[in-house]
C-alpha positions in Angstrom: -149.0 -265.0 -43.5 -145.9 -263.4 -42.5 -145.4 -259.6 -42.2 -147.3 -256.5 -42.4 -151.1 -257.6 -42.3 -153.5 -255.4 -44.3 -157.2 -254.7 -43.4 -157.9 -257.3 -46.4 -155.6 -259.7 -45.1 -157.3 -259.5 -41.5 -160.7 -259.8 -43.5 -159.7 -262.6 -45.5 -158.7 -264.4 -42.3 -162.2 -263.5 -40.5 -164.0 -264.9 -43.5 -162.4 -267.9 -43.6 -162.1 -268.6 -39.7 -158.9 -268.6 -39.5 -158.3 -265.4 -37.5 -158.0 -266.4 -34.1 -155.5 -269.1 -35.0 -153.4 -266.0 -36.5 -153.8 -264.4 -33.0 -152.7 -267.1 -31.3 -149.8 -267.7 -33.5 -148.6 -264.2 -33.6 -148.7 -263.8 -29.9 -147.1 -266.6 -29.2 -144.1 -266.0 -31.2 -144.4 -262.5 -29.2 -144.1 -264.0 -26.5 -141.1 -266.5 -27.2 -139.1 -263.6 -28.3 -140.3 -261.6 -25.5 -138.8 -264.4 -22.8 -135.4 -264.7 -25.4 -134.6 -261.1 -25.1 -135.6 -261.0 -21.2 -133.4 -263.9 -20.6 -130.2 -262.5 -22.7 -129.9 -258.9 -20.6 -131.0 -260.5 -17.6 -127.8 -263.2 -17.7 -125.7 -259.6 -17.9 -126.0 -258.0 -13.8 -124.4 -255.1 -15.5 -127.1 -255.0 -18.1 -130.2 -256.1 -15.8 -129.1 -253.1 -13.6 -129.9 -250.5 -16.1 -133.6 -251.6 -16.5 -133.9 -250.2 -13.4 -132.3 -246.4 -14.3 -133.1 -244.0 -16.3 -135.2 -243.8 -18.6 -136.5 -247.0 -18.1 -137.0 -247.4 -14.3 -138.2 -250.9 -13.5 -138.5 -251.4 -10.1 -136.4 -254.6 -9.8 -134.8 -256.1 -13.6 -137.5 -258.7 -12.7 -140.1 -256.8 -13.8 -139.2 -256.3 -17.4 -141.2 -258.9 -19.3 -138.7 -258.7 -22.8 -141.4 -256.5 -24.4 -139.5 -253.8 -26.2 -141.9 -250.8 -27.7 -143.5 -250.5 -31.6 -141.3 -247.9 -33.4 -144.6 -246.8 -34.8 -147.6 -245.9 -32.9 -150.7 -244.7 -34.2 -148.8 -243.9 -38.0 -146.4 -241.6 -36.0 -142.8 -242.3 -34.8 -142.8 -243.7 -31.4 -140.3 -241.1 -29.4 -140.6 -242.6 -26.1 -137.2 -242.9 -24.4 -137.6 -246.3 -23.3 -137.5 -247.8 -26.9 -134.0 -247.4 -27.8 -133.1 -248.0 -24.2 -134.2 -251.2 -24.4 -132.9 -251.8 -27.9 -129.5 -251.3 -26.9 -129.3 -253.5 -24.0 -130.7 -256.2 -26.3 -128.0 -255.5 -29.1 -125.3 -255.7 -26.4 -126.5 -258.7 -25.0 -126.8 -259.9 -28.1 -123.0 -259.2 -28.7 -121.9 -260.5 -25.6 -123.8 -264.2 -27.0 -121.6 -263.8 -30.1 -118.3 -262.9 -28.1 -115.8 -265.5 -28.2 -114.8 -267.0 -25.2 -112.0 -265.3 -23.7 -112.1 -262.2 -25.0 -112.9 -258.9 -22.9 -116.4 -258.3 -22.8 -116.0 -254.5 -23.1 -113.1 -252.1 -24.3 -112.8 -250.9 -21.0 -112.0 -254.4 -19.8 -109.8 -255.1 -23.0 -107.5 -251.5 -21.5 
């Protein structure tokens, strides 16, 4: 099952015994993508610095585990600052992975 789960679907798999295998699977791939997106910002000082400044504060880079926030919470918008924080310093590692080699890195480098 891939996507949104519904309480049917979660029944379903209860029922037929496969639920904890679901759990499994799902966290796992969590936690793959998790260690991906830790290891991106973390190869960028510039971009492992910020975890540790406003608004996300960790107390070394270190300690950021790759989790990045639900945008939902509850059925209601999750606000929290931290969320597109950490989305952004994903999407620029991200674009720094996809940078050819021997461009500038940022604009400011490219002046």
């Amino acid at each position: 099952m891939n996507g949104p789960q519904t309480y049917d679907d979660i029944r379903a798999l209860k029922i037929e015994g496969e639920l904890g295998k679901f759990i499994k699977a799902h966290m796992a791939s969590a936690r793959t993508e998790a260690a991906h997106r830790r290891g991106m910002v973390l190869r960028y000082p510039d971009l492992a610095t910020k975890l540790t400044e406003p608004p996300l504060r960790f107390a070394s880079p270190e300690h950021w585990n790759g989790f990045i926030p639900p945008a939902t919470w509850n059925q209601a918008m999750n606000t929290a600052p931290c969320r597109p924080a950490l989305l952004a310093l994903v999407a620029e590692a991200e674009r720094r992975l996809r940078q050819p080699k021997g461009t500038a890195a940022t604009t400011e480098e490219a002046a």
